[in-house]
N, C-alpha and C positions, 0 to 999 in steps of 0.2 A: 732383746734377750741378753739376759748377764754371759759372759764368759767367764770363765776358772780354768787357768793352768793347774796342772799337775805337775809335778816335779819327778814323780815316779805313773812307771805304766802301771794302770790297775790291773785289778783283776776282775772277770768279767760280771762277779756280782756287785763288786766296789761300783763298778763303772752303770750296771744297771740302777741301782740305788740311787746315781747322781744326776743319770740325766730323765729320770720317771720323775723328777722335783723340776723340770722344764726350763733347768741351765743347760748352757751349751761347756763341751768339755773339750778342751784341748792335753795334749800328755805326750810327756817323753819322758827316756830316762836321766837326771843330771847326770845323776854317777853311776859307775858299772863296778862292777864287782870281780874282782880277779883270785882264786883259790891259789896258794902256795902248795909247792910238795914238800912243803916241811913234817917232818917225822914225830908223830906225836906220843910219845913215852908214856905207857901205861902203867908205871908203878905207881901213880898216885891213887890214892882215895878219893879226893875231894879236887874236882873240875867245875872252875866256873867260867859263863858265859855269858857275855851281855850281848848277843845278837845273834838272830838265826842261822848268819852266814859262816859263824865258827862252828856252831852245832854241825852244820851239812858239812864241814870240811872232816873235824872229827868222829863223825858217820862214817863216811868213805873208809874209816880207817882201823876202826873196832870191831872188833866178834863177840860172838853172842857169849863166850863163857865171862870175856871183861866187862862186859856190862855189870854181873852179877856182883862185883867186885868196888864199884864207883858210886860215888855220894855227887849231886849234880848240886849247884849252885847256881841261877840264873836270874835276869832282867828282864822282865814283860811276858804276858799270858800268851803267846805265840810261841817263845823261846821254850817255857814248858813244856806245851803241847807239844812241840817238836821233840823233846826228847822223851817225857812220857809215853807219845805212839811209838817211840820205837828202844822202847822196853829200858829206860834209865828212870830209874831212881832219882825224883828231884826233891830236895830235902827243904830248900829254903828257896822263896821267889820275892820278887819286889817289882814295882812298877819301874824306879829310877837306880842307878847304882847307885848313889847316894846311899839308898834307902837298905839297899842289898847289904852296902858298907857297915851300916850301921849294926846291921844284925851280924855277920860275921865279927866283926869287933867285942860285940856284947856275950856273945854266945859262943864262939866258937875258936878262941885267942890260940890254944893250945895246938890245934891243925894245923896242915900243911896242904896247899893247893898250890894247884896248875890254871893258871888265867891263860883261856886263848882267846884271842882277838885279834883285831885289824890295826893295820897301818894307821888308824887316825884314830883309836880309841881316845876316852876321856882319861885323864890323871884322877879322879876322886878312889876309884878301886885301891890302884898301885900306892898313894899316897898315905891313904888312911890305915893299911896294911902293914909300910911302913913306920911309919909314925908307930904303930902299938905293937913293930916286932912279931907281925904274923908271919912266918914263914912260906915265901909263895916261890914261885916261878912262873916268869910271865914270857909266852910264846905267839909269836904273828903268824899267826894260819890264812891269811886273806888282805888282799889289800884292794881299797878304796880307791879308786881313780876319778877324776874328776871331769866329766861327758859335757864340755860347754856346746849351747847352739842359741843363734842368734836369734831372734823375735820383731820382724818390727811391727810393733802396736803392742798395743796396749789391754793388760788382761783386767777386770772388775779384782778377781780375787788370784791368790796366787797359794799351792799349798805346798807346805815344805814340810819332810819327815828327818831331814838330819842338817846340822851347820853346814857337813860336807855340799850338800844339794842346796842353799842357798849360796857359798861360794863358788861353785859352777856357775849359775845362773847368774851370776852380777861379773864375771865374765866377760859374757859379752848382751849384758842388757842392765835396766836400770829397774828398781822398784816400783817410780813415779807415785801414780796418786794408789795403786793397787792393794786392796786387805789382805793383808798375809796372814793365814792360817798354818801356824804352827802344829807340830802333833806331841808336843812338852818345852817345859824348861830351858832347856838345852837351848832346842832347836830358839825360840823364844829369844835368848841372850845373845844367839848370833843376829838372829833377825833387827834385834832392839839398836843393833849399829848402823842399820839405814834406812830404819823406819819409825813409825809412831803406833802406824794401823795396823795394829799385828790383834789377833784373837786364836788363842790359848786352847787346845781340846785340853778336857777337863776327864779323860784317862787317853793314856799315851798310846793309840794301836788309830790304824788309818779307816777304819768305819768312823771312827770320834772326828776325826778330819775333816771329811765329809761331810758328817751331818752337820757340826758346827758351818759350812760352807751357805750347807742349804738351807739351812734355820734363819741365817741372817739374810739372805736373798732374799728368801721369802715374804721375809719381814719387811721388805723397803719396798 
């Protein structure tokens, strides 16, 4: 029977999905996730996000008349749904922030936003923002830590959802001969530094993870 690491704990339909395809599943978490009590200023209009973990910080911290007032800007159909169920306005979505960049650039030069995010965010937002003189302000609502733990043996396939959780993981372990299933780009570009056998989900969210795991199992 193949084995596949996890790199994140699933959840309990993710996990039913993976092993009704008759791999066996191993999971922890690399990284963990730490919330800031940073104070989040609600005179902006326009608040974006690239992960769900800002969203739940600045939840904690809104009422329901500021909502009415806020234009959301976000990264992947998770992050939406997270703010759409709980009553925000999301104006513009994108799969990658690239792609999010792109569109705030073209369309929306003259605004002012609030970017919150983590300790390890990507530069594409901030940079491209810069570059064409968008006025933003960028605030750390949560930080990223990094959850090493040792393995000895060896997994068939290995899945990673962010750079941060392949740098935990090499750590205190090696990639060897293992297929690394990325969950985008990103994740992909750190991987491509210690490997070869990497395969790509082809939309960014951890059901694509998965299936890409088990399609290719299947097939061998």
């Amino acid at each position: 029977m193949k084995t596949v690491l996890s790199t994140k704990i699933l959840e309990p339909s993710q996990k039913e999905l993976f092993l009704n395809s008759g791999l066996s599943l191993v999971e922890y978490d690399a990284i963990k996730i730490e919330f800031l009590d940073t104070k989040i200023p609600f005179e902006y209009q326009n608040y974006i996000f690239t992960s769900k973990n800002a969203v739940k910080v600045f939840l904690r911290q809104i009422n329901e008349s500021q909502k009415k007032k806020i234009q959301t800007f976000c990264v992947g159909e998770k992050t939406k749904a997270l703010l759409e169920d709980n009553g925000l306005n999301v104006v513009e979505t994108a799969e990658y922030a690239t792609a999010l960049a792109a569109i705030i650039v073209k369309n929306y030069k003259e605004e002012t936003f609030l970017f919150l995010c983590g300790n390890k965010r990507r530069d594409v937002l901030p940079i491209a923002m810069t570059e064409n003189n968008i006025q933003f302000k960028e605030l750390n609502v949560y930080m990223t830590i990094l959850n090493p733990k040792a393995f000895h043996r060896n997994f068939d396939g290995i899945l990673f959802f962010s750079p941060s959780g392949i740098q935990s993981y090499l750590l205190e372990n090696t990639t060897g001969n293992s297929i690394l299933f990325c969950i985008g780009e990103t994740t992909a570009t750190e991987a491509q530094k210690h490997s070869k056998n990497i395969i790509v989900a082809n939309k960014p969210t951890v059901e694509n993870v998965l299936v890409q795991a088990i399609n290719h199992f299947r097939h061998l």
